[in-house]
N, CA, C and O atoms as CSV, one atom per row, in Angstrom:
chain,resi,resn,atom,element,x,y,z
A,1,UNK,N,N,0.817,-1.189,0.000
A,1,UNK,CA,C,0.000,0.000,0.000
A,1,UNK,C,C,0.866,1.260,0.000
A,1,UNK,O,O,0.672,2.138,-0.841
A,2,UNK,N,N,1.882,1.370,0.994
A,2,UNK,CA,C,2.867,2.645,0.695
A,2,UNK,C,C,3.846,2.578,-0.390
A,2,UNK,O,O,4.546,3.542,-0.699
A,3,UNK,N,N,3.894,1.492,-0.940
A,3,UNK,CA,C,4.637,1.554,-1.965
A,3,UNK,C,C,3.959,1.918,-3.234
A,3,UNK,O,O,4.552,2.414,-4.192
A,4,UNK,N,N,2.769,1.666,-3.202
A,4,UNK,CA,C,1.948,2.389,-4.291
A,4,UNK,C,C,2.077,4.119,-4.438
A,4,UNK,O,O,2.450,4.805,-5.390
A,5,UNK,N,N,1.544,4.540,-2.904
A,5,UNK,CA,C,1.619,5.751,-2.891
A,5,UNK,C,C,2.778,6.522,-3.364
A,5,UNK,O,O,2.600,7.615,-3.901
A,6,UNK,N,N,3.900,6.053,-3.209
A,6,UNK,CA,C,5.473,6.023,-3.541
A,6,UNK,C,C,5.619,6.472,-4.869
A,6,UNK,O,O,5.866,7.535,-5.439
A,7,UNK,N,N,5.319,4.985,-5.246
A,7,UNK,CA,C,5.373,5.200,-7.005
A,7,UNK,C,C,4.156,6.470,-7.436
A,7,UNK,O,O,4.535,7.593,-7.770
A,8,UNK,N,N,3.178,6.223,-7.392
A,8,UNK,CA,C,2.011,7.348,-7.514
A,8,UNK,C,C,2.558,8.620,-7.479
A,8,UNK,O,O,2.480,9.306,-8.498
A,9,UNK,N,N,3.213,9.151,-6.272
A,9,UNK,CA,C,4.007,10.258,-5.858
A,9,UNK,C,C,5.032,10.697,-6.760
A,9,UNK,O,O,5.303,11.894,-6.860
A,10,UNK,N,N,5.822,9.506,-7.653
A,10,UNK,CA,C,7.110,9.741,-8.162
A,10,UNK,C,C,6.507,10.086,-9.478
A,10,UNK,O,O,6.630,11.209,-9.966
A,11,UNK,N,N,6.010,9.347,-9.916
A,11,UNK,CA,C,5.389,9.514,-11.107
A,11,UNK,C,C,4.772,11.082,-11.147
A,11,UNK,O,O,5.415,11.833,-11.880
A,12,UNK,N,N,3.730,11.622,-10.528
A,12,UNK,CA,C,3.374,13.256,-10.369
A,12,UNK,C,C,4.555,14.152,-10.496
A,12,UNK,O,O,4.662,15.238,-11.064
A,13,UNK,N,N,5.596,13.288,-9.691
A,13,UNK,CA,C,6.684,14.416,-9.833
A,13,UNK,C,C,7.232,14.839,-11.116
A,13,UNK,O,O,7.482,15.881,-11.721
A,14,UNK,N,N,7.319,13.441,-11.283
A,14,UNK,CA,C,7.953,13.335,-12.876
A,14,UNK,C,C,7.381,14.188,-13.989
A,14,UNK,O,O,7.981,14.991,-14.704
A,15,UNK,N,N,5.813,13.777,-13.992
A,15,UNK,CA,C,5.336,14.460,-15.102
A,15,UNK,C,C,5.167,15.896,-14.423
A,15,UNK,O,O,5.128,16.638,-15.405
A,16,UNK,N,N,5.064,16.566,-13.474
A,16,UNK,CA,C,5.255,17.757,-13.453
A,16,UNK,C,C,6.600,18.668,-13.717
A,16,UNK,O,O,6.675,19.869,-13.973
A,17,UNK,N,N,7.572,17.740,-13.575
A,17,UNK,CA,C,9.039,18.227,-13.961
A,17,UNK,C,C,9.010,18.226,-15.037
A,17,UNK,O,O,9.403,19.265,-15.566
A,18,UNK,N,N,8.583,17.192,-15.872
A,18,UNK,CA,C,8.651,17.220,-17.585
A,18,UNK,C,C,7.792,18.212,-18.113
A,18,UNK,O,O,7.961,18.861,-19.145
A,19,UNK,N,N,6.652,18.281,-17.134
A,19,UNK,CA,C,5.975,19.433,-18.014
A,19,UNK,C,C,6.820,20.765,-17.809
A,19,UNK,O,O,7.015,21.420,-18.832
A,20,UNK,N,N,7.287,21.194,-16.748
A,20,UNK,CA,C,8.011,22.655,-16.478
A,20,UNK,C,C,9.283,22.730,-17.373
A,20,UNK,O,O,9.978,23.745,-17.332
A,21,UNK,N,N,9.638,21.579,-18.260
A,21,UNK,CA,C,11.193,21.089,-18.748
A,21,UNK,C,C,12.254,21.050,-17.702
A,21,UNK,O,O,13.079,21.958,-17.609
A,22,UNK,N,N,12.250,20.495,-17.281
A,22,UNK,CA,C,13.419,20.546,-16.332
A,22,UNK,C,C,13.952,18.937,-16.408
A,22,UNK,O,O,14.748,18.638,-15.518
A,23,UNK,N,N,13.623,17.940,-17.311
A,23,UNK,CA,C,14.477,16.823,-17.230
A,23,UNK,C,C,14.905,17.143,-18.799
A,23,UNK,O,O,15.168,16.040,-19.276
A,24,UNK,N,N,15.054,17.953,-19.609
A,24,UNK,CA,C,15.381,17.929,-20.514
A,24,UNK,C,C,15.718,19.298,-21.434
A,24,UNK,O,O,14.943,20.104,-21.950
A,25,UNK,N,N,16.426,19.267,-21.431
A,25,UNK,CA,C,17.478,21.012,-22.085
A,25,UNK,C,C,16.991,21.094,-23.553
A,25,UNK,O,O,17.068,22.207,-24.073
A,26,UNK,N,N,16.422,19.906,-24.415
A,26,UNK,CA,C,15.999,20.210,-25.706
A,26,UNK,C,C,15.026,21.274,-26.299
A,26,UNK,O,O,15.085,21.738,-27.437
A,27,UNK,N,N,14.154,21.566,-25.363
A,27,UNK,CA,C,12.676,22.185,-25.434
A,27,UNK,C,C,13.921,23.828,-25.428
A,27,UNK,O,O,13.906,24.522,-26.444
A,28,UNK,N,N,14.675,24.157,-24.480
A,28,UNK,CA,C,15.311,25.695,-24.002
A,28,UNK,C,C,16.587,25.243,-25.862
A,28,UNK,O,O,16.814,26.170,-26.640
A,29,UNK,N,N,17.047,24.089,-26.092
A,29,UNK,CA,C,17.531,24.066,-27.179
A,29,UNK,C,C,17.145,24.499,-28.905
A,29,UNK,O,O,17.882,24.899,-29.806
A,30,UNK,N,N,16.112,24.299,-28.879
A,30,UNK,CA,C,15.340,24.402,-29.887
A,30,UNK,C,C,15.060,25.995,-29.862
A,30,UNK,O,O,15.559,26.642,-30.782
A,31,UNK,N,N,14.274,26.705,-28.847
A,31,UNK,CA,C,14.209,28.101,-28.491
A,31,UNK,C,C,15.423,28.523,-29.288
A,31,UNK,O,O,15.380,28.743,-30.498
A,32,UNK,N,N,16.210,28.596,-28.745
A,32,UNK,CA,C,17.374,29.003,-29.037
A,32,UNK,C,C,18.286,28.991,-30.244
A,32,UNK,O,O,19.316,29.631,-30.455
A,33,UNK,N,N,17.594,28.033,-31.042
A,33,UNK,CA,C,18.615,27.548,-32.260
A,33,UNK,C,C,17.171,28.797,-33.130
A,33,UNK,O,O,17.507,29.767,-33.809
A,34,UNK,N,N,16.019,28.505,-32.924
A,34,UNK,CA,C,14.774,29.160,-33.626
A,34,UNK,C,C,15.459,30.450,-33.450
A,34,UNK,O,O,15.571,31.129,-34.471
A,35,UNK,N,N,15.907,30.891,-32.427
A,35,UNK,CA,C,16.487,32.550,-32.292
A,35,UNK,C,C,17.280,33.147,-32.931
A,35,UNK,O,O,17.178,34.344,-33.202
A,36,UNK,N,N,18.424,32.226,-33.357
A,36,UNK,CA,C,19.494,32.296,-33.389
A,36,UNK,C,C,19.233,32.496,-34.982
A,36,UNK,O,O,19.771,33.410,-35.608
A,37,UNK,N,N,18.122,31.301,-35.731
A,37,UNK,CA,C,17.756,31.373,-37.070
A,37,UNK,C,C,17.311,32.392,-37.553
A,37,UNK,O,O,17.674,32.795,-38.658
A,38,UNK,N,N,16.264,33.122,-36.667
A,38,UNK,CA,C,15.383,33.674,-36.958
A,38,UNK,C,C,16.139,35.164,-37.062
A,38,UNK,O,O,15.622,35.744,-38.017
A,39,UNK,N,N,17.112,35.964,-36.478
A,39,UNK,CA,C,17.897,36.480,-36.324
A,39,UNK,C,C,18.786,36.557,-37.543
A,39,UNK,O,O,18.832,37.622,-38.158
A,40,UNK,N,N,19.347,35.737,-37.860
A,40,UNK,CA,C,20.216,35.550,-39.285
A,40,UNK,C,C,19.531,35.860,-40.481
A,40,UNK,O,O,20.171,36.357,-41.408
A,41,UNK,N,N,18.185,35.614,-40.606
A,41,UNK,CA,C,17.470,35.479,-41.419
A,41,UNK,C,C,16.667,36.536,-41.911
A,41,UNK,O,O,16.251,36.729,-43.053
A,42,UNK,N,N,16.502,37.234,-40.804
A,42,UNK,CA,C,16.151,39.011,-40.855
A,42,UNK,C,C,14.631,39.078,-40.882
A,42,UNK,O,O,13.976,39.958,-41.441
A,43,UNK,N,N,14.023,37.747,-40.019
A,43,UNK,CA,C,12.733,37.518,-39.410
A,43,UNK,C,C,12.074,38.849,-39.023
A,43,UNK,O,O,11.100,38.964,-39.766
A,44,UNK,N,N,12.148,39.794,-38.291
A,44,UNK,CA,C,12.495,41.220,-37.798
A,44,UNK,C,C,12.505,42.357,-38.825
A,44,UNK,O,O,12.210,43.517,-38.536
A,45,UNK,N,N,12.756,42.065,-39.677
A,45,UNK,CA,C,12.689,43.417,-41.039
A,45,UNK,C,C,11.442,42.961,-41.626
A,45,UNK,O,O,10.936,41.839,-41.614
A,46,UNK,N,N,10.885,44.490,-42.350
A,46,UNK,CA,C,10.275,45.010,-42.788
A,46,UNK,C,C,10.017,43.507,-43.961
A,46,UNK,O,O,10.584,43.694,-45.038
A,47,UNK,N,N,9.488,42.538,-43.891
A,47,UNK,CA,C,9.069,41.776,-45.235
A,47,UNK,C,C,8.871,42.116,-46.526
A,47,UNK,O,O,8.996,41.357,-47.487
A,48,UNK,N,N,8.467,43.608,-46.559
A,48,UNK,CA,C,7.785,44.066,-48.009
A,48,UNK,C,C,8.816,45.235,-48.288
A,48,UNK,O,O,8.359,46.111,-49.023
A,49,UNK,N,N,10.198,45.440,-47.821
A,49,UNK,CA,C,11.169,46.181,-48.400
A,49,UNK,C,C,12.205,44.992,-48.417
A,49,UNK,O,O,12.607,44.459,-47.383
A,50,UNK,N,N,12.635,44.595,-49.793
A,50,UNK,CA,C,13.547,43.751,-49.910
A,50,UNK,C,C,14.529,44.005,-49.690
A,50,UNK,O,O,15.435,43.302,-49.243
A,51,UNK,N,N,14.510,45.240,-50.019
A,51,UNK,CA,C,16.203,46.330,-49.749
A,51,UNK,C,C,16.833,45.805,-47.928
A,51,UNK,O,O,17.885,45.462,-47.390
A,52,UNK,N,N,15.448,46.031,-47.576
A,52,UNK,CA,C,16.132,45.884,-46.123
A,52,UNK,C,C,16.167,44.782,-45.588
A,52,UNK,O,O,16.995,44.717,-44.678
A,53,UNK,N,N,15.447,43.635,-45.834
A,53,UNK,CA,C,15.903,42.116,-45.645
A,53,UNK,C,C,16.900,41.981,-45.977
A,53,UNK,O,O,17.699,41.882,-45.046
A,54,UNK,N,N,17.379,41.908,-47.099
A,54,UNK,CA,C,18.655,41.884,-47.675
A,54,UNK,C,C,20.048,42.039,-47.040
A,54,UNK,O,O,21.063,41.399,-46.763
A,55,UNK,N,N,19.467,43.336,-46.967
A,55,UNK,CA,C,20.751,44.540,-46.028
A,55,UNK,C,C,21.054,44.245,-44.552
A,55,UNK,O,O,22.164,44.299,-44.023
A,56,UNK,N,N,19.797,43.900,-43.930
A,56,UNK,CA,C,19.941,43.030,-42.479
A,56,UNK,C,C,20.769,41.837,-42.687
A,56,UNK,O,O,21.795,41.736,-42.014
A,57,UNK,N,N,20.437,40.845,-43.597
A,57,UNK,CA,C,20.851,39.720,-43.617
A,57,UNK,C,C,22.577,39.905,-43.868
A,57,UNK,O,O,23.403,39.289,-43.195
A,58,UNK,N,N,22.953,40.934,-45.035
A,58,UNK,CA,C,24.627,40.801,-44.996
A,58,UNK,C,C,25.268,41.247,-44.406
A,58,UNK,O,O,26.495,41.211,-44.496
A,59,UNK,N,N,23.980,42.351,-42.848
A,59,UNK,CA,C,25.257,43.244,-42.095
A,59,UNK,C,C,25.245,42.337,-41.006
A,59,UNK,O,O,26.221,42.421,-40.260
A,60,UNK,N,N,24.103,41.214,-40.638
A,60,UNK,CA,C,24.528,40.582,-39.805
A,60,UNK,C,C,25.643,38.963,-39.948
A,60,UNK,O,O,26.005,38.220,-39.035
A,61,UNK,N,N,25.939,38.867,-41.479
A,61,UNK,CA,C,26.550,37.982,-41.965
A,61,UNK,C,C,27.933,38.475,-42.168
A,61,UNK,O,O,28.834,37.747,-42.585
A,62,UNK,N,N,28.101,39.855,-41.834
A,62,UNK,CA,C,29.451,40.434,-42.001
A,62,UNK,C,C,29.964,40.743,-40.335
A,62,UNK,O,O,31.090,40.940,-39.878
A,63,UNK,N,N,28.866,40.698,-39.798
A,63,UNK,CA,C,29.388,40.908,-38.107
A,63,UNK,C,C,29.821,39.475,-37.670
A,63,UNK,O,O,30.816,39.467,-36.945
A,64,UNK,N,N,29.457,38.663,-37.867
A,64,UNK,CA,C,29.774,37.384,-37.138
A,64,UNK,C,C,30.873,37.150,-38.186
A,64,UNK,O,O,31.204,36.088,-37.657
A,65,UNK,N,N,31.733,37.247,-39.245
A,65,UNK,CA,C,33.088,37.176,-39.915
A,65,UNK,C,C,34.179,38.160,-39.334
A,65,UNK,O,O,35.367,37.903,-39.527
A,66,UNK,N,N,33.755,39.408,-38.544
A,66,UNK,CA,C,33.997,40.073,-38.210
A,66,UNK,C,C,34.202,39.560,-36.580
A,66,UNK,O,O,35.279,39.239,-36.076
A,67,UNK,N,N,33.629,39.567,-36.290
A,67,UNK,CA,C,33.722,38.262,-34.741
A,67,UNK,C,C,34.390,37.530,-34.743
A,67,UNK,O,O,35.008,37.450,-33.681
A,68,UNK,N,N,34.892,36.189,-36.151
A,68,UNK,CA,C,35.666,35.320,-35.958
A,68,UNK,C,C,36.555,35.931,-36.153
A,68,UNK,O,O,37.450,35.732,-35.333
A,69,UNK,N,N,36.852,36.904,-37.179
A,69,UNK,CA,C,38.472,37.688,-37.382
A,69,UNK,C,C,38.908,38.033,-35.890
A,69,UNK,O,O,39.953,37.542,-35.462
A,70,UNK,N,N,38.120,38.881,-35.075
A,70,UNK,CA,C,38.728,39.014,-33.679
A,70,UNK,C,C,39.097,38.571,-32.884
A,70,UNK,O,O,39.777,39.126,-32.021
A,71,UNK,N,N,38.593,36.801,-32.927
A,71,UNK,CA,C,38.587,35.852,-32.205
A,71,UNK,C,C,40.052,35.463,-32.851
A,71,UNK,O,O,41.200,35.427,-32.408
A,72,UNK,N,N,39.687,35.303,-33.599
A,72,UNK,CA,C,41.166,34.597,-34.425
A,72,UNK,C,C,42.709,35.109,-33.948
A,72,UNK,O,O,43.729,34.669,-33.417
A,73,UNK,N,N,42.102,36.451,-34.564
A,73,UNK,CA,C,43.375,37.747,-34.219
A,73,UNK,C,C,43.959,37.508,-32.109
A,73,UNK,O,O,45.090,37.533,-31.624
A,74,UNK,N,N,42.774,37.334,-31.519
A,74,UNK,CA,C,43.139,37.974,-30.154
A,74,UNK,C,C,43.659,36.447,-29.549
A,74,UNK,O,O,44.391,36.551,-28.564
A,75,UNK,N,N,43.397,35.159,-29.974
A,75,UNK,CA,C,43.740,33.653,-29.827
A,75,UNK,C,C,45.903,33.907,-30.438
A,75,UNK,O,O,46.935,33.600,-29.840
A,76,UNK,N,N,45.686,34.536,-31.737
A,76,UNK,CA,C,46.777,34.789,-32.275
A,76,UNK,C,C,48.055,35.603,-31.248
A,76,UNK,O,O,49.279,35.469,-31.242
A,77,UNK,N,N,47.120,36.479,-30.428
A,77,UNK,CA,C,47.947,37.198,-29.454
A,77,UNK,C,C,48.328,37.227,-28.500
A,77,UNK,O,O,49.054,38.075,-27.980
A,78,UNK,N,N,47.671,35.787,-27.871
A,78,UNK,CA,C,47.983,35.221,-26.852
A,78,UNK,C,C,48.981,34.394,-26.757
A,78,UNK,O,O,50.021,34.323,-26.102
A,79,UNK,N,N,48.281,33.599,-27.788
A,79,UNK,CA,C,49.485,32.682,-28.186
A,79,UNK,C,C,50.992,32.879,-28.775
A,79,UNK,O,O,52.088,32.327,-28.684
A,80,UNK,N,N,50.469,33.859,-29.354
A,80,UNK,CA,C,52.025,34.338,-29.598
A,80,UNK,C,C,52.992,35.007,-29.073
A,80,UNK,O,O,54.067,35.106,-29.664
């Protein structure tokens, strides 16, 4: 009989943890990769000026080349 309650108990826990995500980082993974896409992609601009989709998309495709150059450069200066 208390071992029912036990299991009964564990089980509630469980599915209430799974529902809040907390046994699993995929659900906060996915968020994040969607952000990360959606961002690159120039989700955020004006849809019906192409000019500026466009223009979002290569200034944020020139900042992150611009990021690895620094990364590169300041790895370079350490190390060297």
């Amino acid at each position: 009989m208390k071992d029912d309650d036990t299991v009964r108990q564990a089980k509630r826990t469980l599915d209430r943890i799974g529902e809040e995500g907390g046994l699993s980082a995929t659900p906060v993974m996915k968020s994040t990769a969607n952000s990360v896409r959606d961002h690159f992609t120039a989700e955020d601009a004006d849809k019906n000026d192409r000019v500026e989709v466009w223009g979002t998309r290569i200034a944020r495709g020139l900042a992150v080349l611009a990021f690895a150059g620094l990364v590169l450069w300041m790895v370079g200066q350490v190390s060297g």
